[in-house]
C-alpha positions as CSV (number, residue, x, y, z in Angstrom):
1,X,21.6,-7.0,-2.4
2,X,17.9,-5.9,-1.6
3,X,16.1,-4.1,-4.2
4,X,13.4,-1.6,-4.1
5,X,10.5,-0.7,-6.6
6,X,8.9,2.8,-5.8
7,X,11.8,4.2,-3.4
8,X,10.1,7.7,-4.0
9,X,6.5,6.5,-2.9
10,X,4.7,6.9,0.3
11,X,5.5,3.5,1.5
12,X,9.0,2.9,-0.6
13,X,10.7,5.4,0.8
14,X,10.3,4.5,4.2
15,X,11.3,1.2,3.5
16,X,14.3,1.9,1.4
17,X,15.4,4.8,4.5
18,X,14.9,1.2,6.7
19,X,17.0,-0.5,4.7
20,X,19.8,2.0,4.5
21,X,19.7,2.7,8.3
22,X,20.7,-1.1,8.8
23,X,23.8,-0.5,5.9
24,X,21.9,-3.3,4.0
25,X,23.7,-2.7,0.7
26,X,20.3,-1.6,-1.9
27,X,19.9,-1.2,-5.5
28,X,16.6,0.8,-6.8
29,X,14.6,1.0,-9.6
30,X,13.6,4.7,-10.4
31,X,11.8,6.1,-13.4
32,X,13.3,9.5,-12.4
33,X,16.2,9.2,-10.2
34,X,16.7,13.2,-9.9
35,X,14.2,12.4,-7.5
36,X,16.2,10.8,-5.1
37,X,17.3,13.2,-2.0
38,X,21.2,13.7,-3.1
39,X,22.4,11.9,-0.4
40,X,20.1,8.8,-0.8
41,X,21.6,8.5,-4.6
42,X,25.0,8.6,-3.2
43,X,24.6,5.3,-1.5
44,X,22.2,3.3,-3.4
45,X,22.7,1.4,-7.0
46,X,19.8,2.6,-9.2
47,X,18.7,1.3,-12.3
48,X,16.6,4.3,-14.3
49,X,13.0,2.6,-15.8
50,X,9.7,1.6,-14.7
51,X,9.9,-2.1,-13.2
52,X,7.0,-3.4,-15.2
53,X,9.7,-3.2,-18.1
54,X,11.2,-6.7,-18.2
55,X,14.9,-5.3,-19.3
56,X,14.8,-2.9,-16.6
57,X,14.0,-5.8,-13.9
58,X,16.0,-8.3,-15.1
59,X,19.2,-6.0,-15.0
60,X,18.2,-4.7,-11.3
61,X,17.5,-8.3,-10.0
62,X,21.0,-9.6,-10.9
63,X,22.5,-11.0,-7.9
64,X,19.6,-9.9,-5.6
65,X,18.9,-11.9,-2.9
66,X,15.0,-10.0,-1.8
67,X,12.6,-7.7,-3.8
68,X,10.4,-5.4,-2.1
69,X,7.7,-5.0,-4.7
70,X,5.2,-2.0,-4.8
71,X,2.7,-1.5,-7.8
72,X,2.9,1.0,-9.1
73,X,-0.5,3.3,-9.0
74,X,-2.4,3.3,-12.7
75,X,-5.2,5.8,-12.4
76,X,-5.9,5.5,-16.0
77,X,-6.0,1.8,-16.7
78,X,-7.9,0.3,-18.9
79,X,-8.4,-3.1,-17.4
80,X,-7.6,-4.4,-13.7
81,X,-5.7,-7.3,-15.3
82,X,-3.7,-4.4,-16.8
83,X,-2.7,-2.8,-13.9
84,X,-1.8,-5.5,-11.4
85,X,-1.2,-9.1,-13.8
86,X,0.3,-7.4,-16.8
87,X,2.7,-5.0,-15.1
88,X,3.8,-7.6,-12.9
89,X,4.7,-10.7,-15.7
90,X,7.9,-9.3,-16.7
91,X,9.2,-9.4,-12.8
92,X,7.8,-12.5,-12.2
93,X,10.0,-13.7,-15.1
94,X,12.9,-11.9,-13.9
95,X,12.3,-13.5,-10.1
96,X,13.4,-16.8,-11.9
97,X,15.7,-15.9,-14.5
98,X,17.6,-14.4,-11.5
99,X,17.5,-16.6,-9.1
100,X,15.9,-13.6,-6.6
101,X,15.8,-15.7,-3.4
102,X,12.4,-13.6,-1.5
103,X,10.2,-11.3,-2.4
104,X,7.7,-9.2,-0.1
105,X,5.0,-7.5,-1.7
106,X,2.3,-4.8,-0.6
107,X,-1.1,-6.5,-1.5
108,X,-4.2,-6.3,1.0
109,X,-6.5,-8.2,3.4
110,X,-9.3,-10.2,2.3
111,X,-7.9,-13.9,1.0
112,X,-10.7,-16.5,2.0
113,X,-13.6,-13.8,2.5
114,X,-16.7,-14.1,1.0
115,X,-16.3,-11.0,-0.6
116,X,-13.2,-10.9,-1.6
117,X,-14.2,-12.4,-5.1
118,X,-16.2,-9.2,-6.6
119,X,-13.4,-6.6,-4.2
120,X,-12.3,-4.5,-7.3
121,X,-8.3,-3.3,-6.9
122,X,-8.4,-6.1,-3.9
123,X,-9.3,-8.9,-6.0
124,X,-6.7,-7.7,-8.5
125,X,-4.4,-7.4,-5.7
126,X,-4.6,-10.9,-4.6
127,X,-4.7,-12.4,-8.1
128,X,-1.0,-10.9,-8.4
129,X,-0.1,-12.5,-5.7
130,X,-1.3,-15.8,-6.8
131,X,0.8,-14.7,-10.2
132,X,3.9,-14.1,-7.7
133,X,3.9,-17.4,-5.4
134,X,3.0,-19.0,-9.1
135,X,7.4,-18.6,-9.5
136,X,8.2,-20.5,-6.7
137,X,9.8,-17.6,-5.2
138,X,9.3,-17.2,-1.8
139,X,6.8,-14.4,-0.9
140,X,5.0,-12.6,1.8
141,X,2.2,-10.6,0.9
142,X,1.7,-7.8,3.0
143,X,-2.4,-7.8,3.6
144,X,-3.5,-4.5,4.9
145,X,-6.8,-2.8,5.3
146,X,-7.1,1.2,4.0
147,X,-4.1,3.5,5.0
148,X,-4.4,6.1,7.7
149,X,-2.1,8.1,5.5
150,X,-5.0,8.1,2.8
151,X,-6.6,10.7,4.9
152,X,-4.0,13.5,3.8
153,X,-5.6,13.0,0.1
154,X,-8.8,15.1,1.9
155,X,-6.9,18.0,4.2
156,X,-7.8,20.6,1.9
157,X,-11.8,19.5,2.1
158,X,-11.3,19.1,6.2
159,X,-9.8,22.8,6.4
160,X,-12.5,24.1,4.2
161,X,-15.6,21.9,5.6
162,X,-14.6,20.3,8.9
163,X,-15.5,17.3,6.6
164,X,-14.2,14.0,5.2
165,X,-15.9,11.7,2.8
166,X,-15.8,8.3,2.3
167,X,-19.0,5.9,0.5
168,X,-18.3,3.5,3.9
169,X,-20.6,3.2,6.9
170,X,-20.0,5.5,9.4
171,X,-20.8,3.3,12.4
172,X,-19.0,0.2,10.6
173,X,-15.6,-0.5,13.2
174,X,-12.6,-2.0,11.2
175,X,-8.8,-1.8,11.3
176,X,-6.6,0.7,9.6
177,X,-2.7,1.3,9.5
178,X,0.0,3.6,9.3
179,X,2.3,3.6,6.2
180,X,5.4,3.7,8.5
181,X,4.5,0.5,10.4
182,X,3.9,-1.0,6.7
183,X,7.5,0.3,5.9
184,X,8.8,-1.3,9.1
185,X,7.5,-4.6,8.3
186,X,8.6,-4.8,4.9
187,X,12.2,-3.6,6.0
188,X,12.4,-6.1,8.8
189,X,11.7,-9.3,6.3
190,X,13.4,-8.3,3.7
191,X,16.4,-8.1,6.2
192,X,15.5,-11.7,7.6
193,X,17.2,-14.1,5.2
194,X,16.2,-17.0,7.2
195,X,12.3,-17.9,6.0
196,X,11.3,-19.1,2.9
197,X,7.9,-20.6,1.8
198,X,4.8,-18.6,0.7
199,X,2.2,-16.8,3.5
200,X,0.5,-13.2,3.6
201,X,1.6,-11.1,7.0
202,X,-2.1,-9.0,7.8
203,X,-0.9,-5.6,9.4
204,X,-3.8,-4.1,11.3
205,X,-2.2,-1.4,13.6
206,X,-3.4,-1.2,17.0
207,X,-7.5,-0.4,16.8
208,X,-10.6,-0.7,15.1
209,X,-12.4,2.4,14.4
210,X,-15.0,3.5,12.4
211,X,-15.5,7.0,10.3
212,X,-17.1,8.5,13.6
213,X,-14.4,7.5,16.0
214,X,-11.7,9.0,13.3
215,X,-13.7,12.1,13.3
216,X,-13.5,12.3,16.8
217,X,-10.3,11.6,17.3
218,X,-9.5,14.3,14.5
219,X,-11.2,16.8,15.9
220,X,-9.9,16.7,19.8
221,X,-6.1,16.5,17.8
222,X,-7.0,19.4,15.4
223,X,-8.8,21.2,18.5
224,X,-11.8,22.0,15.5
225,X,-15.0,19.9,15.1
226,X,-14.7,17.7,12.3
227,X,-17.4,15.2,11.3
228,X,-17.8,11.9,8.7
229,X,-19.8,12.1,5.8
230,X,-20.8,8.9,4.1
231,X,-21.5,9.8,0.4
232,X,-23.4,7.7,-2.3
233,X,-21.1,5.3,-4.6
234,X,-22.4,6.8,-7.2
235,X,-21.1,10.5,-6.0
236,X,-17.7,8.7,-5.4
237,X,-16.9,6.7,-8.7
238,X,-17.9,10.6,-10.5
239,X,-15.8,12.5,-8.6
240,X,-12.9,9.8,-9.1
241,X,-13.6,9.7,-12.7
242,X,-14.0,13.9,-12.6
243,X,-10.8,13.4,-11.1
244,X,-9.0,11.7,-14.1
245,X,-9.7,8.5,-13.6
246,X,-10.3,5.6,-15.8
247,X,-13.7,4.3,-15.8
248,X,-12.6,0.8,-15.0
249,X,-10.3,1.9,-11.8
250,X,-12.9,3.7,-10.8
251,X,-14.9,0.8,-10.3
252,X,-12.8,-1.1,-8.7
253,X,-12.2,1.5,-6.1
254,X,-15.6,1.8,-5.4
255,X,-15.9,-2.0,-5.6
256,X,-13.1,-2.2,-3.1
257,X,-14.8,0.2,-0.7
258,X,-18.2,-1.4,-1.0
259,X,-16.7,-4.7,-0.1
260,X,-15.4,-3.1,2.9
261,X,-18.7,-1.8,3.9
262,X,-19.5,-5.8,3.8
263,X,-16.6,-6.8,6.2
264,X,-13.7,-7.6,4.0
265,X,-11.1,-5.4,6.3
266,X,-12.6,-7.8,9.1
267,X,-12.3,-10.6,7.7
268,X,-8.5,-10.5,9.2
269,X,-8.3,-11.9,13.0
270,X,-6.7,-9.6,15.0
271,X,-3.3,-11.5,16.6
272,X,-0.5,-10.3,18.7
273,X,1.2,-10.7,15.5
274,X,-0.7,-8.5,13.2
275,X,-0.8,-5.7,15.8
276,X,0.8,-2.5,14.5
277,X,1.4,-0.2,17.1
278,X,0.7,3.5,15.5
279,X,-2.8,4.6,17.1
280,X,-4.7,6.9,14.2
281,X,-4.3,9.2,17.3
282,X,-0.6,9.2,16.9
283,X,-0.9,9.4,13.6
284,X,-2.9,12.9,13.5
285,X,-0.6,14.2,16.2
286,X,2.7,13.1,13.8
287,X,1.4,13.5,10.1
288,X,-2.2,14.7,9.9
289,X,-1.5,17.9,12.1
290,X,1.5,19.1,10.3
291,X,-0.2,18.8,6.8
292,X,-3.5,20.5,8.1
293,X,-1.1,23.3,9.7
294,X,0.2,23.7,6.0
């Protein structure tokens, strides 16, 4: 049995499709299962809660031989030890209590940089994993850079202003990946019963670019001239916390992001191994240019 945390996310539900497309047999843990596609709920287990609820996780680890674990987004958190430690001591618990066998988890690149140490969400990220591999479960940590699929969060702004905005160097080159090679990844271990230990797997996709060569690439897709715009951190972390967010996540995103301007997406060497192949061409041909078309 494989279980999936967030199999109505942006990267869960590609994994959990995965899964089910190689008749692995899956249980789920869904807050709200109603919103499960009809057919999905007809051949999946799901256990109704949040998984940072140790009663919820312990019942849907029962005889499970992987976890695919997600964290949960919490916009409105008052500390990052809240968010990514807290939520995830009841499953780490549950990992032993039920014997789970191997977990893969979406964390981020970074572990060893310079940097890495004052990276907002991405230090938090890596402490969990640290909190994880502290079981003696065995664990791969997925270590990506920023998502392609993050640009959709901006479509509206590039319809109205041929613009995106980031607080990140516009020159600066560095790797990015697609959600569905994320998805692929986590589907293919979690299928693998065979390795065991504890190890991060970086997933880089195929290129580095930086906010100019995504702008270019945007606009010969789009067929409309769309340009980068680095903005200030400070206009950032307002707009997040205009936004709704919590003045502490709102740092650490804007930690993150300055971090990144210092090289932590590069800290990663590119391998053979930690080549995704989606192009952030293919990627605005496949899911940018539908949304924009919208």
């Amino acid at each position: 049995m494989i279980v999936v945390t967030t199999p109505t996310g942006t990267i869960g539900h590609q994994v959990l499709q995965r899964l089910l497309d190689s008749d692995a047999p899956v249980r789920v843990i869904a807050r709200d299962p109603a919103r499960l596609p009809a057919d999905i709920r007809e051949r999946v287990d799901i256990v109704q809660g949040s998984h940072g609820d140790i009663d919820v996780v312990t019942k849907a680890f029962a005889d499970a031989d992987a976890v695919f674990w997600l964290l949960p987004p919490n916009l409105r958190a008052t500390s990052l030890d809240a968010a990514f430690l807290d939520f995830t001591r009841p499953a780490c618990a549950a990992f032993t209590s039920q014997d789970v066998q191997r977990v893969v988890g979406v964390s981020a690149v970074g572990r060893g940089s310079a940097v890495a140490a004052h990276a907002g969400l991405v230090t938090a990220s890596l402490a969990m994993d640290d909190l994880i591999a502290s079981t003696g479960v065995s664990y791969r940590a997925l270590a990506m850079p920023s998502f392609m699929d993050n640009m959709l969060g901006q479509v509206e702004t590039i319809k109205s202003q041929g613009t995106f905005f980031w607080p990140l160097a516009p020159d600066h080159k560095r790797p990015t990946c697609a959600t569905r090679d994320i998805a692929a990844v986590a589907a293919e271990l979690l299928l693998d019963d065979s390795w065991t230990g504890q190890d991060s797997v970086p997933i880089l996709g195929p290129e580095d670019l930086s906010g100019n060569d995504m702008a270019q690439i945007m606009s010969e897709v789009l067929g409309r001239p769309i340009r980068f715009q680095q903005i200030p951190g400070t206009t950032f972390k307002t707009r997040l916390l205009e936004s709704g967010m919590s003045e502490v996540m709102a740092q650490g995103m804007l930690d993150m992001l300055e971090a990144k301007n210092n090289g932590l997406d590069n800290a990663e060497p590119r391998t053979p191994q930690s080549t995704t192949p989606t192009t952030f061409r293919q990627w605005c041909e496949e899911s940018l240019t539908p949304a924009f078309q919208n």
